[in-house]
C-alpha positions in Angstrom: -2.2 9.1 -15.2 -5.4 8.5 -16.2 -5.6 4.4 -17.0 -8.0 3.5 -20.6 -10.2 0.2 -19.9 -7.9 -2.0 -22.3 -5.1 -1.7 -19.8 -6.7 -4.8 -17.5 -4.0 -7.1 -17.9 -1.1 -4.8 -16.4 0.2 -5.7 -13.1 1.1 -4.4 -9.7 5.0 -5.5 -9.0 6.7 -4.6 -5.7 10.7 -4.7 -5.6 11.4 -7.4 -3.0 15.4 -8.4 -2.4 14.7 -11.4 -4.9 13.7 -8.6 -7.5 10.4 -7.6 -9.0 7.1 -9.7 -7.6 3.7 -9.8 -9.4 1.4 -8.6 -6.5 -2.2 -8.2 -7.8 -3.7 -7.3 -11.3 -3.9 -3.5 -11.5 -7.5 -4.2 -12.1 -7.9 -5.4 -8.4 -6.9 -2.1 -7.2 -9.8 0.8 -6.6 -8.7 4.2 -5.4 -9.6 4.7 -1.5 -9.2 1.0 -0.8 -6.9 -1.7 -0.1 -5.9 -4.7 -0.7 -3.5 -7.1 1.1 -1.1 -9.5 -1.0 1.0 -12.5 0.7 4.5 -12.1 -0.3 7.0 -14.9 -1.1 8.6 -14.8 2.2 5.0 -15.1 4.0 4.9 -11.4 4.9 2.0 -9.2 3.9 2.1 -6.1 1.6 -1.2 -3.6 1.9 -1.5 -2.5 -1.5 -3.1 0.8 -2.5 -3.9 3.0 -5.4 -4.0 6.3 -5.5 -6.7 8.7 -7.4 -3.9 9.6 -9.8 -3.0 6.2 -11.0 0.4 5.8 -8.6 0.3 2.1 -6.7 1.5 2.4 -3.2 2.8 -0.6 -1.2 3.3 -0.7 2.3 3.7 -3.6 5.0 0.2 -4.8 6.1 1.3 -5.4 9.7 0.2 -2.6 12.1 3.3 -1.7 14.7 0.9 -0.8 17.1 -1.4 -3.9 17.4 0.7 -6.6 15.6 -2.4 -7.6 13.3 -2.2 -7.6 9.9 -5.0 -5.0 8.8 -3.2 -1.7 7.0 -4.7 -2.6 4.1 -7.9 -2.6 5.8 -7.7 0.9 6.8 -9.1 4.4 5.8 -7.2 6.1 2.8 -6.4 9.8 3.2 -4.3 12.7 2.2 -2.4 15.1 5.0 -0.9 18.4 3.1 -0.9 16.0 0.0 0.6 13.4 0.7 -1.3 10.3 1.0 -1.9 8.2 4.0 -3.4 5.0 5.2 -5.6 5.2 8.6 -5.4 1.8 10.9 -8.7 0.4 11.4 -7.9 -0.5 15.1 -6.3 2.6 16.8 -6.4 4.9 13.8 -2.8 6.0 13.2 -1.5 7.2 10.2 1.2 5.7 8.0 2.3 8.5 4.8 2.1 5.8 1.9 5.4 7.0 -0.2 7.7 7.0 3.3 6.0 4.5 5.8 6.6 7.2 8.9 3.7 7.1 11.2 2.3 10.1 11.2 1.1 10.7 14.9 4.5 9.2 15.8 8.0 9.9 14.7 9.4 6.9 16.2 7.4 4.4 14.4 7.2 3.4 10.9 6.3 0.6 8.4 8.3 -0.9 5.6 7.4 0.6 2.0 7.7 -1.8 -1.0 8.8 0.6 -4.6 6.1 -0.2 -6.9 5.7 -0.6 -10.6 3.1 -0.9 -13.0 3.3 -3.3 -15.9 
């Protein structure tokens, strides 16, 4: 999905337990970066766009280290699927399923997405 230049006021929403939450302007979003959001609850989301117009949103906290610096990290693709590289130890959370690439056993939360 390729988004026109009028489309700046749509939104990034995640679906929390409360329901849909206004995360970011779609316009904050570039593809290959992140960007963390604070969510009602005082967790963080890492939020991420992908080069084909899909938002992705994952927990910001890495698993590993504690800190709060997914969003931070190097965006990727592994057999297609796209991926999120920790800036500190540099493993791999998939973007649509949270699993940890490099380790079965660990995985972050995944927010759905919407954009509106």
């Amino acid at each position: 999905m390729t988004l026109a230049p009028e489309t700046t006021d749509l939104t990034v929403q995640l679906h929390l337990d409360q329901g849909w939450f206004t995360a970011c302007g779609l316009d904050l979003l570039i593809p290959g970066r992140g960007v963390a959001a604070l969510l009602p609850d005082g967790r963080q989301a890492a939020l991420f766009l992908g080069r084909d117009g899909r938002a992705y949103a994952i927990d910001n906290r890495d698993p590993f280290t504690g800190a709060a610096v997914l969003s931070r990290g190097l965006v990727g693709s592994e057999r297609g699927r796209p991926f999120v590289a920790s800036p500190l130890l540099k493993q791999r959370f998939d973007l649509e399923t949270g699993r940890c690439l490099d380790d079965d056993a660990v995985s972050v939360t995944v927010y759905p997405t919407q954009i509106a």
